[in-house]
Every structure is written in C-alpha cells, then in structure tokens.
C-alpha positions in Angstrom: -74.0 29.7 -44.1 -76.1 32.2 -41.9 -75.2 29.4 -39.0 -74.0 32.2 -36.7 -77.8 33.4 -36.8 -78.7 36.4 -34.1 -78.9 35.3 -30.9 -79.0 36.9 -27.1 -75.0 37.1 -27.6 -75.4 39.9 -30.8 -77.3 42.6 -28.9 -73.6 42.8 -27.7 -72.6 43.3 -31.2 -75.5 45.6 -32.2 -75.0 47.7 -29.9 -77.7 47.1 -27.3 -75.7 46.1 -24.5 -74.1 48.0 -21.5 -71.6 50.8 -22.4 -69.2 48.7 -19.9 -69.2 46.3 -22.5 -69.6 47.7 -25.8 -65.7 49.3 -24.8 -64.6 46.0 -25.1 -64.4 45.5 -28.9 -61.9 43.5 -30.5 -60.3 44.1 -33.7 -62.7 41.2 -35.1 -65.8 43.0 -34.2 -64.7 46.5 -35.1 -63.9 44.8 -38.5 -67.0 43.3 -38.5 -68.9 46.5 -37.8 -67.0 48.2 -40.5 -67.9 45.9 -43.0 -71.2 45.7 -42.1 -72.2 48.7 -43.5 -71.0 47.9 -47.3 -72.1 44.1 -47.0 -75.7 44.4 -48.0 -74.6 45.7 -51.3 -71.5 43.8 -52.2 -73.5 40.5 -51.4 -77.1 42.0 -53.1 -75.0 42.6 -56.5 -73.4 38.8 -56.3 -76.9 37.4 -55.9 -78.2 39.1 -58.9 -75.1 38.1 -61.0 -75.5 34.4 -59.5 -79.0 34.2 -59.8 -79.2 35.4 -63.4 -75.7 33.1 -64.4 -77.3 30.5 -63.0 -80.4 30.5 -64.9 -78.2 30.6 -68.2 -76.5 27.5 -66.9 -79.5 25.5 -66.3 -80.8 26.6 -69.7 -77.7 25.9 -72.0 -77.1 22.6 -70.1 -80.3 21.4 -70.3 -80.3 21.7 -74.2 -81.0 18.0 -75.5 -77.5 17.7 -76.9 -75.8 18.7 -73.5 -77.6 16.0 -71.3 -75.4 13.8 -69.7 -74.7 12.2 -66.2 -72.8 15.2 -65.4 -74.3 18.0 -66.7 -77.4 17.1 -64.8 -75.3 17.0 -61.7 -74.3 20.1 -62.7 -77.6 21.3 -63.4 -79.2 20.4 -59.9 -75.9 22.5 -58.8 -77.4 25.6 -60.5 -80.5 25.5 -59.0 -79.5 25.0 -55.5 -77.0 27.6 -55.8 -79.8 30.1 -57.6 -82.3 28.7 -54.6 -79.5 29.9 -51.8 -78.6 33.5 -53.5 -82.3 34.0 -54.2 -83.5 33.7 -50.8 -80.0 35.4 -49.7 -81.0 38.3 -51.3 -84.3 38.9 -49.7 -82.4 39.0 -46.4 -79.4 40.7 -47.7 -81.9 44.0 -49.2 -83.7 43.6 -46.0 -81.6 43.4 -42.5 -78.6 45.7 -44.8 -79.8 48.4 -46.4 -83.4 48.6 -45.6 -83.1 48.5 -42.1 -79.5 48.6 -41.5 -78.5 46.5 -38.2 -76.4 49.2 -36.9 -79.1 51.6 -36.6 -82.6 49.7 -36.5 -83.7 47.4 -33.9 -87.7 47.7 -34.2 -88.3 44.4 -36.5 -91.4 43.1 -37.1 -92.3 39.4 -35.5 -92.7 38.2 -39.5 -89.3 40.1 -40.8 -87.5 37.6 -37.9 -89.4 34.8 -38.5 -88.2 35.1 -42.0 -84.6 35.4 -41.0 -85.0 32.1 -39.1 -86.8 30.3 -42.1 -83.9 32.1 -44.3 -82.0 30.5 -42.3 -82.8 27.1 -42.6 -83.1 27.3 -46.3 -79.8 28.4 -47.2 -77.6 25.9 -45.0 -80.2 23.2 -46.4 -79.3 24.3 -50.0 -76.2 24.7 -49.5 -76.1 21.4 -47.9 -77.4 19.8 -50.9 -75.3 22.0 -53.3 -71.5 20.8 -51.5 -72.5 17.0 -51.5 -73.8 17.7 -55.3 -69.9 19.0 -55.9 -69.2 15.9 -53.6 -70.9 13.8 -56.5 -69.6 15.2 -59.3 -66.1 14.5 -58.4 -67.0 11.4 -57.6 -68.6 10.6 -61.5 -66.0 12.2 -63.0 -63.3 10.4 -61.1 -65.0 7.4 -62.3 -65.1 8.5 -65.6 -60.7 9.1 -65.6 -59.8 6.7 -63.3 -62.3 3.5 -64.1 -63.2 4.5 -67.7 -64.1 1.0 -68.6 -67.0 0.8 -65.8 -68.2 4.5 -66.1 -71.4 4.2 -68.5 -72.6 1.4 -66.4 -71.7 3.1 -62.9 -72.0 6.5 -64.2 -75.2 6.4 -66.0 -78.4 9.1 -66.8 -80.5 7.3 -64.2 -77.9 7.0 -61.1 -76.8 10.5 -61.8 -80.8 11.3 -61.4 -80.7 8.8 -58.5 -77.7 10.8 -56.9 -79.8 13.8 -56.8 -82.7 12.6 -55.3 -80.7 10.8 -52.5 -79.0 14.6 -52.2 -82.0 16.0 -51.5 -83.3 13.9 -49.3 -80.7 13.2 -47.0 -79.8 16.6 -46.7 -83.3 18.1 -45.5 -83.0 15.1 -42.7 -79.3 15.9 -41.9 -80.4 19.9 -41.5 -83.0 18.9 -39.1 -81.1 19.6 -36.2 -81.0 23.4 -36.9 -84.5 23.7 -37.0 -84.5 23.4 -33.0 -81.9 25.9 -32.5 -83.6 29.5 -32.5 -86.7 31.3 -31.3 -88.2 34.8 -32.0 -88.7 37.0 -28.8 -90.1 40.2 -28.4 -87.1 42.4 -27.1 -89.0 43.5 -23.8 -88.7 39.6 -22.9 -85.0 40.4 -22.5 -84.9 42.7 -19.4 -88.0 41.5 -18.3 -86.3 38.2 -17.8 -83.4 39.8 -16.3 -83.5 42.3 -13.1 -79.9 43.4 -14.0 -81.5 44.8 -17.1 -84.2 46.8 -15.8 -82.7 50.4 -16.4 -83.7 53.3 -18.9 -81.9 51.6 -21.9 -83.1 48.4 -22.0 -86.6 49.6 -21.1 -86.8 51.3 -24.5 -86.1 48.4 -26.2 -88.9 47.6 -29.2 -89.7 45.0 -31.9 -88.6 41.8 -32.2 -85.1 39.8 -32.2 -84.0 36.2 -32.1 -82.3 34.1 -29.6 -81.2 30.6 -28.6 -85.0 28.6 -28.0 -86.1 27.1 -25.2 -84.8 23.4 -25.9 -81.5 25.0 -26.5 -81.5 26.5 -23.0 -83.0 23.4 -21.3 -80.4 21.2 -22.9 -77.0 23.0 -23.6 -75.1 20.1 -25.5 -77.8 20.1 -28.0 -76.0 23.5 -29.6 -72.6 22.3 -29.7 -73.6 18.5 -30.9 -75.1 20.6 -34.1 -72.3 22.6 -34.7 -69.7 19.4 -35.3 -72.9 18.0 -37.3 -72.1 21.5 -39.3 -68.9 21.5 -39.4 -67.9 18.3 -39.8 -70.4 16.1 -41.9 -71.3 19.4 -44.1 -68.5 21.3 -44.1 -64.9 19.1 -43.2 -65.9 16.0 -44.8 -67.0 16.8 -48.1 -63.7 18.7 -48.4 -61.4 15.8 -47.3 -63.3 13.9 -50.1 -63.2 16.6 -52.5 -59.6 17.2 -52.2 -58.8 13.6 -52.7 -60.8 13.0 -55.4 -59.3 16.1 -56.7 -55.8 14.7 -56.6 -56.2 11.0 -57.7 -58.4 13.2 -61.0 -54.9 15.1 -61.7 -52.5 12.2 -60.7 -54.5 10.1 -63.6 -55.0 13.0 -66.3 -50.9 13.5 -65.9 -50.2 9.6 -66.3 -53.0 9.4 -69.1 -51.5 12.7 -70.9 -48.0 10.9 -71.0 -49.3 8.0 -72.0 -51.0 9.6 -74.9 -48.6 11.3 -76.0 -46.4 8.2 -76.5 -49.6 7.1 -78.5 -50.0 10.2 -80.5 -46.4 10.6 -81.6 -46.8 7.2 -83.2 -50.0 7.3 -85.0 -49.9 11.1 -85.6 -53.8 11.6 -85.6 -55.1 15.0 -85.0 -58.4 14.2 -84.8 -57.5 12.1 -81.5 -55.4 14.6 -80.1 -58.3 17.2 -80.1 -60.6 14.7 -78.6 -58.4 14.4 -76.1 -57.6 18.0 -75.3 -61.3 18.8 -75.0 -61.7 15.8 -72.3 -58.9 17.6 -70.6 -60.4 20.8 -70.6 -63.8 19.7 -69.3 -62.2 17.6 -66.6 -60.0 20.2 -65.3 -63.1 21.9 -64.9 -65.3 20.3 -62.9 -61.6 20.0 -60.9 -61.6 24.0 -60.9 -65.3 23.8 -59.4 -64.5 20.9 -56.8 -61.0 23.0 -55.4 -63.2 26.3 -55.3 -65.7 25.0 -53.1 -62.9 23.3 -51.0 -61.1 26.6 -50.6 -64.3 28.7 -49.8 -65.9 25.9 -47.2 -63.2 24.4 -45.6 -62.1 27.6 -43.3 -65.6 27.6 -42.5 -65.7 23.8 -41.4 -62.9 24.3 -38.8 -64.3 27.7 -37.2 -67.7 25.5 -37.1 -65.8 22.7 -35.1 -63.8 24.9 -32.8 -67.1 27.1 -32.3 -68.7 24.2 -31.0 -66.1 23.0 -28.5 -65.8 27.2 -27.3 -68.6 29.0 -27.0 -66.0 32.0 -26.6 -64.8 31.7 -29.6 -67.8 31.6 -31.5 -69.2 34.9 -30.0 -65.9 36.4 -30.5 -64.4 34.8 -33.6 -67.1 33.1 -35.7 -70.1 34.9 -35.1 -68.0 38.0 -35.8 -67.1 36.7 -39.2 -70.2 34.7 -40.6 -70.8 38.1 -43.3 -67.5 37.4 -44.5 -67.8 33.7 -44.8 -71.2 34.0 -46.4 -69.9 36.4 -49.1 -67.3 33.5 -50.1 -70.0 30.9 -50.4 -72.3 33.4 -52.5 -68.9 34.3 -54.7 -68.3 30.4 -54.8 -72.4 29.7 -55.9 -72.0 32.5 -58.8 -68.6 31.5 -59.9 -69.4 28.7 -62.1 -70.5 30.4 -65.1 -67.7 31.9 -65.2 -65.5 28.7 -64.9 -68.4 27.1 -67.6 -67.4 29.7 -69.9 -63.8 29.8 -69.8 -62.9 26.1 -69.9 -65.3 24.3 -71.9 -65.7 24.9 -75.6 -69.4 23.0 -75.6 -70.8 25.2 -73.2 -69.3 28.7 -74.9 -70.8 27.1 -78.1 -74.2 26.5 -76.8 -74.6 29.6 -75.3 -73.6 31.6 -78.2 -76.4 30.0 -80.4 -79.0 29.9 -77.8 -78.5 33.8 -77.3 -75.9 35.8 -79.2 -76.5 34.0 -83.0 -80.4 34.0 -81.9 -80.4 37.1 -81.5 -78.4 38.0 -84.6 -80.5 35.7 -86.5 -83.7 37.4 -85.2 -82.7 41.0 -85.6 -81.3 39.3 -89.3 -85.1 38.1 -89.7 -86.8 41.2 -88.7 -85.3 42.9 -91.6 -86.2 40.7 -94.1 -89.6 40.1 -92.8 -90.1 44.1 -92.9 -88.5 44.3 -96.9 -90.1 41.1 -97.9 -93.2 40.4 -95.5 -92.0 36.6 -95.3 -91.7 35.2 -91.3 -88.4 33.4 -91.6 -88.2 32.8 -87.8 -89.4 29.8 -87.0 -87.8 27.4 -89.9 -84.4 29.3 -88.7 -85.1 27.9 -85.0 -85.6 24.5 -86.1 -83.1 25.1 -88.6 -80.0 25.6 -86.0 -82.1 23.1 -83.4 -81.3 20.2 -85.9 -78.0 21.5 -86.3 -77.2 21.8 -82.8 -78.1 18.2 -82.2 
C-alpha cells in the first residue's frame, strides 16, 4: 500500500513534464487522473467508517467473556487496520483535497517528509495486519482440523506470542523500504538536468519526492524490494491463506456430514445449535481470510512484475496504486461488518455494551428524575455479571 510512492517518474503524471510527453497518455493514466479527483473523498469517508468500526471491535472483543486465542488475534487485527486508515487519512485529507495533486505542486519539505513516513507506516501495518490474517487461519485450522491438540497449540499465551513475533518481524522485513525515497526540492530537478533548463521547469517550487541516492547508486536494490513486497508480503501469505482456506471448508463439510449422521441418531438440539454456531464463527474468519486474498493478491503479482519492468510499473502499477489502496482500506473496514453479520456472540455483545446501555441509561434517567434514586451503577454490574 502507498508502495508506488512519488518519485522523478510522477512529475510525468502530475503534469510537470514536457507537453511532448504529457500527449502520450494511456488509457491507465487518463483513468487514473480521472479518479484522482473523487479519491480523496471516497477513501477519507472509508477511513472514518474503519477507524470508528474498528474501535467497536476492539472494545466488544476485548470484554472479559470474549477473550480467547482468536479474538485477540482478531483484536491485534483491529488495531493495525485502525493504525493504517488513521494515518491514511491524514494523507488522504491532505495530498486530495487540500492540495489537490492535479493542481498544487508548492509542498512544504515537512508535508513530504510526512508522505514518506506515511509511507512506511502503512505498508508496515499492513504488513503486520496480512500475516495477523495469516495466523488466524492458521489457529483456526488447528482448531477444525486437529481439534484434539488445539488448547495446547492454540492457547491464550501463543496466540499473544503470535502477535509479538508479528510485530517484530514485520518492522525488520519493512526495513528495506526505508532506503528507497528522498525529499528534494523541485529546483534540484532541472538544476540537475541541462535538458530542463527552460521557462517551465524554472518555475518549479516546493518540494517533491524521488528515488534516494542509494537507490540511484545501486539500481537492483529497487527491484530486489519489490519481490520482497510482492512476494513475502503480498503472494505468500495468499498461497497460505487460500490453502488454509480450503482444507477449513474441506473439514467443516466432512465434519457437517458426519454430524449429521450423529444428530439424526441421538436427536439432541442442544448439540445441533452448538454446532451451527461453531460453523457460523468459522465460516467467518473464512470470510475475513478469502477477503484479504481477493483484495491483496492482484496487488502481489503487479508488485512482482513491477519489479522485473520498470515500464510497467510507471505505466501500469504506479498508475493504479489509488485504486489498490482503496481495496485494502475497504478490506481493513470490512470486518465489522463481517463480525456482525455472522457471529451471534459478537451481535450480542455489542448490543448490551451500547444499544441495551443506552436503553438502560435513558430507562435510569427517568427514574432517577421521578424518584431521585441513582440506579446506574448496580444496573452496570448488574448486566456485567450477567454477561459473564
């Protein structure tokens, strides 16, 4: 995400390059540039949404009866997501509709170094957030396919473990990016270059960012990071997710006939809902794995392919990185959604932490203002016993 950061190649897309050039557009740039203009604001609104969702997921699954292996998987998710669509939204308000990219060129030295630094933070986020997904297929296919070993393998502590290891690894693995760009004053540009030197480029001002210095000295650096990209952050975590993914379903269909063969001769109901609700939640986190596979893969193989052509990635992928990084904001505000439409605990905790509290506090208001008796707190601990 943000990969295809500005360099000397997008002053041909901004518009600050020769009018011999800037005739040559391809459909993929005048799509870009259309798009462009409405991409600020599509991707400010899903931040907001996925920062705010986000929140409420970390809050409900954090309750005291929700903790579990997976849920604080799943919780780590929420706040790397929230992390990558909060600082996405900064830049998103900033280089879209504040300035406008089309339009503006004058930025300030700190408003690029902040792009850089915006940079790094989302792909490491996001880093950590697809080989948290990585993980939680990996418990819960533990969990369905090796039920007997699961609360040893699959404990509160490895799951807290997993994290950490997460973290970790992925602020070393990012490394590599952090050696890829530099801020220059735009002047540097024609300066540097006596085919420049003309009216146009002379009025050039403010500040823009380019390929650094290492980069330049040592051009197999920049493709060596792309595969690192596309491949170890990107293409493998979706081979793995998507095989997880399948050995998940292949199980929960021979388990389902299975215990249905069960069911039919013991008859308990009781069973049967157990069972459907295990279904539900694991189809879940199946519905949050394939999402992230269908949203990151695409990106994966431009990332490869960008780093074997350097055409192609200031014609193709550079040309598309708005578009890719509105699927992985959709992708880090979608889970709510999925949260609330296929898991019954969730919907029920997060109708007593805020629509019954609510209720109950308007409820208490009332009778506090008829009978001047504070009801509020023993109705908290009230429902807090009755949760757990």
């Amino acid at each position: 995400m943000l990969h295809d950061i500005m360099n000397t190649s997008d002053l041909v897309t901004l518009g600050l390059s020769t009018p011999s050039t800037t005739t040559e557009i391809t459909n993929i740039l005048q799509f870009n540039r259309n798009y462009m203009k409405y991409h600020g604001y599509i991707s400010s609104v899903i931040c907001l949404f996925g920062v705010m969702s986000n929140i409420v997921n970390i809050i409900v699954l954090t309750r005291r009866h929700m903790v579990t292996p997976t849920n604080c998987i799943l919780t780590a998710l929420a706040i790397t997501d929230m992390a990558t669509m909060s600082i996405y939204f900064v830049y998103a308000v900033y280089f879209y509709i504040i300035t406008q990219p089309l339009d503006s060129y004058e930025h300030s030295k700190g408003w690029m170094y902040f792009v850089v630094v915006n940079n790094l933070a989302v792909i490491t986020f996001h880093n950590m957030a697809m080989w948290l997904t990585v993980s939680l297929a990996v418990f819960r296919y533990i969990f369905v396919c090796h039920h007997v070993v699961a609360n040893q393998w699959c404990s509160l502590d490895r799951a807290k473990l997993t994290i950490f290891i997460i973290v970790v690894v992925s602020i070393l693995v990012c490394v590599p990016n952090y050696f890829l760009y530099q801020v220059k004053d735009l002047k540097d540009f024609y300066t540097e270059d006596s085919n420049r030197t003309n009216n146009a480029t002379a009025n050039w001002r403010g500040y823009w960012i380019e390929k650094s210095e290492f980069i330049q000295k040592n051009p197999l650096y920049q493709p060596i990071t792309f595969w690192i990209y596309g491949v170890i952050i990107k293409i493998a975590p979706c081979i793995l997710l998507t095989i997880l993914s399948t050995l998940i379903i292949m199980t929960m269909h021979q388990a389902s006939i299975r215990r249905k063969r069960l069911l039919s001769q013991s008859n308990s109901r009781h069973n049967e809902e157990m069972s459907a609700e295990h279904n539900r939640t694991t189809m879940m986190l199946v519905m949050v794995v394939l999402f992230f596979v269908v949203t990151e893969f695409p990106q994966g193989i431009l990332a490869g392919i960008s780093g074997l052509n350097d055409t192609f990635f200031n014609q193709v992928y550079s040309n598309l990185g708005d578009v890719m990084d509105l699927l992985v904001l959709i992708n880090s505000a979608i889970n709510f959604l999925l949260y609330c439409i296929m898991s019954q605990q969730f919907r029920d905790t997060f109708k007593n932490l805020f629509l019954c509290s609510f209720v109950r506090n308007f409820n208490n208001g009332n009778i506090t203002l008829k009978n001047g008796i504070h009801n509020n707190h023993y109705s908290s601990v009230k429902t807090e016993v009755t949760q757990v």
